[in-house]
N, C-alpha and C positions, 0 to 999 in steps of 0.2 A: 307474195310480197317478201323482198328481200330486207330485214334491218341488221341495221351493225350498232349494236352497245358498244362504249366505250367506256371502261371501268367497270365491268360486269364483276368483279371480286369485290365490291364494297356492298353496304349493308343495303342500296338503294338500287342496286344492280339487280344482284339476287332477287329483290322482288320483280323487278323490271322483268326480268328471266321466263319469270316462272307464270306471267300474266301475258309474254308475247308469246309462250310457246301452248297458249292454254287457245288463240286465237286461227279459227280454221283455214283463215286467210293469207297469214301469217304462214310462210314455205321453209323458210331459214332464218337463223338467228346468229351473227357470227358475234362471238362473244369478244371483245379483244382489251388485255389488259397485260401489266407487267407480271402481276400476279397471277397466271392461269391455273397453275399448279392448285391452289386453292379451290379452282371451280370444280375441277375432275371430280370431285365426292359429289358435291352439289349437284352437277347434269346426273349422277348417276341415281340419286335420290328423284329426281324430276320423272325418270323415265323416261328421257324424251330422245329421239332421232333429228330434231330440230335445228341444235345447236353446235356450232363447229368453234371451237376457241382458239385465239389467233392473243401471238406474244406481241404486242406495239407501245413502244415510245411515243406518246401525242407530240413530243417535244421536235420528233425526225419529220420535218414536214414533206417531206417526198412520201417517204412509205405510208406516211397516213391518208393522203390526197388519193395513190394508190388504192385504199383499202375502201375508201369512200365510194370511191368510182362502179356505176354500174347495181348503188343500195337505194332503194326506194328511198330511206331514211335515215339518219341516224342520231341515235339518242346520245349526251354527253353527259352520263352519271360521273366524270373525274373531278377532281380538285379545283374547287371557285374558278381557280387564276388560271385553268386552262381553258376557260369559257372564250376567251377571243383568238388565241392561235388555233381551236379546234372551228371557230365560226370561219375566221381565213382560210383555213383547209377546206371546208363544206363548200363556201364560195367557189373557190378554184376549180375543186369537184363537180362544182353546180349540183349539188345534193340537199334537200332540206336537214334542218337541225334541228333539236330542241334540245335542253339543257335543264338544270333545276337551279340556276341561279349564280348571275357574278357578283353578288355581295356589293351591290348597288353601283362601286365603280366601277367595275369591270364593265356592269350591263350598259352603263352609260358611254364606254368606249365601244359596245353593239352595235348601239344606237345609231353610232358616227359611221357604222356600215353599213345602212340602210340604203346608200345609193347603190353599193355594190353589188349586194346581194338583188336586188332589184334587177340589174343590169344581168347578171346571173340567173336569176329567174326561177328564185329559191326562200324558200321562208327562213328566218332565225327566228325560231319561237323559244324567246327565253323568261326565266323562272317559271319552267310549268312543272312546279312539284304542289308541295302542300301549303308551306309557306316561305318562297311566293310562289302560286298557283291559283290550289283552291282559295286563298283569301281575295285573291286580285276578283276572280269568276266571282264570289260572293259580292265583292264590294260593286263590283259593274251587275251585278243582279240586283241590290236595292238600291245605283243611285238610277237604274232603268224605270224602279217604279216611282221615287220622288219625281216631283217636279223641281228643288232643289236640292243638292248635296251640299251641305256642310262641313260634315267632320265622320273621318273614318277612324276607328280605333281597335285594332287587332289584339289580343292577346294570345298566342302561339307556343302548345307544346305541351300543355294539359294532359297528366297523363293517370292511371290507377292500375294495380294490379288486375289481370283478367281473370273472374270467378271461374275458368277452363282451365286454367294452368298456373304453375308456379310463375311468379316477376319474374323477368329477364334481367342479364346480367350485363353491366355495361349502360353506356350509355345509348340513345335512341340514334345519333349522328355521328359523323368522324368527330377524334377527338382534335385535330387542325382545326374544324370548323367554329367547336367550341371555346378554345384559346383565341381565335379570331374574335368571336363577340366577346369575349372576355374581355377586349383588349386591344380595340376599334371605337373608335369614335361615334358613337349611332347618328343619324341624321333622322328630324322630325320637320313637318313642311308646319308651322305656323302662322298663323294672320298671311296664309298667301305667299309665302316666301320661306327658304330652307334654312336652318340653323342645326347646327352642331351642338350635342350636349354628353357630358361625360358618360363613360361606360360604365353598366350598372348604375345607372341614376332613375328616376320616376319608379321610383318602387311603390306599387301598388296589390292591395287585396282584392282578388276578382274569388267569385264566385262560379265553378262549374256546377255540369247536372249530377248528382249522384252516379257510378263512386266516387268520382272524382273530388267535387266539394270545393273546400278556398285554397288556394293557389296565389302565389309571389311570383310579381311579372318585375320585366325592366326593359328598360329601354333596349334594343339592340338593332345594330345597323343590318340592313334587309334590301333586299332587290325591289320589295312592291312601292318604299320609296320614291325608289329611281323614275316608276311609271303611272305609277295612279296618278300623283298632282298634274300630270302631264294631259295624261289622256280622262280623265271625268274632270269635264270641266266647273271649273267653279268651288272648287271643292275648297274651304279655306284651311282645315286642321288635318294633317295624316298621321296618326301617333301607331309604334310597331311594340311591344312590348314582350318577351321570349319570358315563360317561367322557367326557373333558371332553380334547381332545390339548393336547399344551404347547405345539404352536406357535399355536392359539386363547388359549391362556392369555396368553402371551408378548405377544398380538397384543392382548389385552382389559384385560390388568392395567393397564398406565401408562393408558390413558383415566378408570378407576377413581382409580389414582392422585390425577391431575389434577384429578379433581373434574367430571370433564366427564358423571359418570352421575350425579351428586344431581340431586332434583326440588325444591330451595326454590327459590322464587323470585326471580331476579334481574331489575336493569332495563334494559333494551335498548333503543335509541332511544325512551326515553320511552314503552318498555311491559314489562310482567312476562311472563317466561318462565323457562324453568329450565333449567339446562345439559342437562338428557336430553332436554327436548322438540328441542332444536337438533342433538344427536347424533343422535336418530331419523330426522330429515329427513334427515341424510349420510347414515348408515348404510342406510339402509330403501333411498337411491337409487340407492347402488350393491349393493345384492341386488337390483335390477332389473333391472344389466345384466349380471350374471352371465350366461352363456350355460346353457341345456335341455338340457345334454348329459352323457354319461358315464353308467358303470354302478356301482355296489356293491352290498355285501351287508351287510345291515345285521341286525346280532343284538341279544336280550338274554338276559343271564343270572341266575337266580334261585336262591335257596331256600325251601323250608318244612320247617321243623322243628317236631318233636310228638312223640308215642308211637302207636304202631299194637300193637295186641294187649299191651301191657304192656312195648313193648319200645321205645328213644329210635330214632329212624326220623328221618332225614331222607330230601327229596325235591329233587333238582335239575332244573329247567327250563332246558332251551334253547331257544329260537325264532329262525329267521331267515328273511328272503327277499331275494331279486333283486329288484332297481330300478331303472330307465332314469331319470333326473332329468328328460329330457322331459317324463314322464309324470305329474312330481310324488311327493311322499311316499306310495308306497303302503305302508309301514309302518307309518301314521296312517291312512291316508285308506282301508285297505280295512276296518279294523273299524269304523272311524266309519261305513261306508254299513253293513254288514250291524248295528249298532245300528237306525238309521233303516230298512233293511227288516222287520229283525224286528218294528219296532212295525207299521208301514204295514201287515206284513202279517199281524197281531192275534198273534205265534209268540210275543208277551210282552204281558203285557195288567194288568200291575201297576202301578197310576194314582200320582202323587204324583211327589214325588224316586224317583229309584232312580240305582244305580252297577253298574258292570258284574259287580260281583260276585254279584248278583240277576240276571243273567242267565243260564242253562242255560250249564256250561261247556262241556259235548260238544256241544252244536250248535254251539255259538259256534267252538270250535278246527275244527268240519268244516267249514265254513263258508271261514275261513281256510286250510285247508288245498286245497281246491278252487279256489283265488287265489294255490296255489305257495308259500305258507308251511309249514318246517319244523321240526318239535316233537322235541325227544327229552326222554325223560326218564329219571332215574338213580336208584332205591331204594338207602338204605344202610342197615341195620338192626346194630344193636350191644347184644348179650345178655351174660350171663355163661358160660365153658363149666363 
């Protein structure tokens, strides 16, 4: 089996890496990002004969089309917003894809390539990381056991130092993507229809399992959005909520403030740029020099509410695992690979757009859980006596 990762230097890559070259089936792994220079230490910590790293622009759609052609698969770990010109390129390629999510518009411009890819004769399996991923698989796993779904309500990102190792440094995701929810409009589906509400709003105290404990969520705009009210039918409430800590907040707000995250155009020695493209280049270079070290455990918590036999049923999800930051985000990066296996290895063979929640949720959670992920989950039913 041939894959090609795209963006294998980021923190969802590396895990991606290190989880397809651990697979016997798996022949090659071509790594390709701007930043390759960064991998050379990484393959060599891996050990691995697998891996062959290629310099590419997603942006040059020749040479990417090029690169695609002739891979069983390819994974797209890069930047939200290259989630549709890397889907174009896949098409043209007639190559499967899967992604970890266009920050709900994007997915929704995917969508609109459904015929395409069809005609082409290739999957777009998009948001298959953790969240959107594994929530979306959860959520399509308890409204499979309702007789109705109601109301889904995620909270995503729970996390505790791991009793194996020192915390890691830095944040768990790019820091783009974090500025983005900071500072994105979330969208929630209620009473049956979508509404916009401020960012950082619905602040609530959720409770995880030990170590983790209570935890401050918020509203934040997300891909499972875009596909849950769509596809489980019926469903009237989808609420997404990201724990977000206050000293991130405390650390993000005045930049907001400032004005230093709008993207209008201003002029700088006699050229147009925008205060975030200039934040980006700080921010981005020092997540560079964060140090690959430390451990956590990183959760999420859900629900699905419905009726099961006549009676109001809710369903609570927990999920967590162990993670060395070395090794990258394996919270994302090991359902993003068993996405891209399961097609490679035809285990899903439903052509067009698809979302994870069109994937088999019992292979999907065994799969994860064989990668040290753990699942509990909580029935609560409520009758008259």
């Amino acid at each position: 089996m041939k894959v090609l990762l795209l963006g294998g230097a980021g923190i969802v890559g590396r895990a991606a890496i290190k989880d397809l070259v651990a697979q016997d089936d798996v022949s090659q792994v071509i790594v390709a990002d701007l930043e390759i220079s960064r991998m050379e230490q990484y393959i060599r910590m891996l050990g691995t004969s697998k891996v062959e790293l290629r310099k590419i622009d997603v942006t040059d759609r020749r040479a990417l089309v090029d690169l695609m052609r002739g891979c069983d698969v390819v994974g797209n770990a890069t930047y939200w917003k290259f989630c549709v010109p890397v889907s174009k390129a896949a098409i043209e390629a007639k190559v499967h894809v899967v992604d970890i999510g266009g920050f709900y518009y994007e997915t929704q411009k995917q969508m609109a390539l459904d015929a395409e890819a069809k005609t082409a004769g290739i999957t777009m399996l998009s948001g298959c990381g953790s969240g959107p991923g594994i929530n979306n698989v959860l959520a399509r796993y308890g409204a499979d056991y309702l007789d109705q779904t109601d109301e889904i309500v995620m909270h995503c990102g729970g996390g505790a130092p791991s009793p194996n190792g020192p915390p890691p440094k830095g944040p768990g995701m790019t820091i783009r993507t974090v500025l983005d929810e900071f500072t994105s409009k979330p969208v929630v589906w209620e009473n049956g229809k979508y509404a916009e509400v401020p960012p950082l709003s619905g602040k609530e105290v959720v409770r995880f399992s030990e170590p983790i404990g209570e935890k401050t969520s918020y509203c934040s705009l997300h891909t499972e959005l875009a596909t849950l009210p769509l596809f489980i039918k019926g469903v009237k409430r989808v609420v997404l909520k990201v724990v977000f800590p206050e000293k991130e907040i405390a650390e993000i707000q005045p930049l907001i403030d400032m004005g230093l995250t709008k993207t209008e155009p201003i002029l700088w020695e006699g050229k147009e740029v925008t205060p975030r493209q200039l934040l980006d280049v700080i921010l981005v270079a020092k997540e560079r020099k964060v140090e690959d070290a430390g451990s956590q455990i990183a959760a999420t918590l859900m629900t699905v509410s419905g009726v099961k036999a006549g009676m109001p049923t809710k369903l609570t999800y927990e999920y967590w695992v162990e993670q060395e930051k070395k090794w990258g985000n394996k919270k994302t990066g090991a359902p993003f690979v068993i996405g891209m296996l399961m097609l490679a290895r035809k285990e899903f063979t439903q052509r067009g757009f698809a979302a994870p929640e069109h994937l088999n949720p019992v292979a999907f959670i065994d799969q994860l859980k064989k990668r040290g992920f753990v699942f509990k989950e909580t029935k609560e039913t409520t009758r008259s006596l």
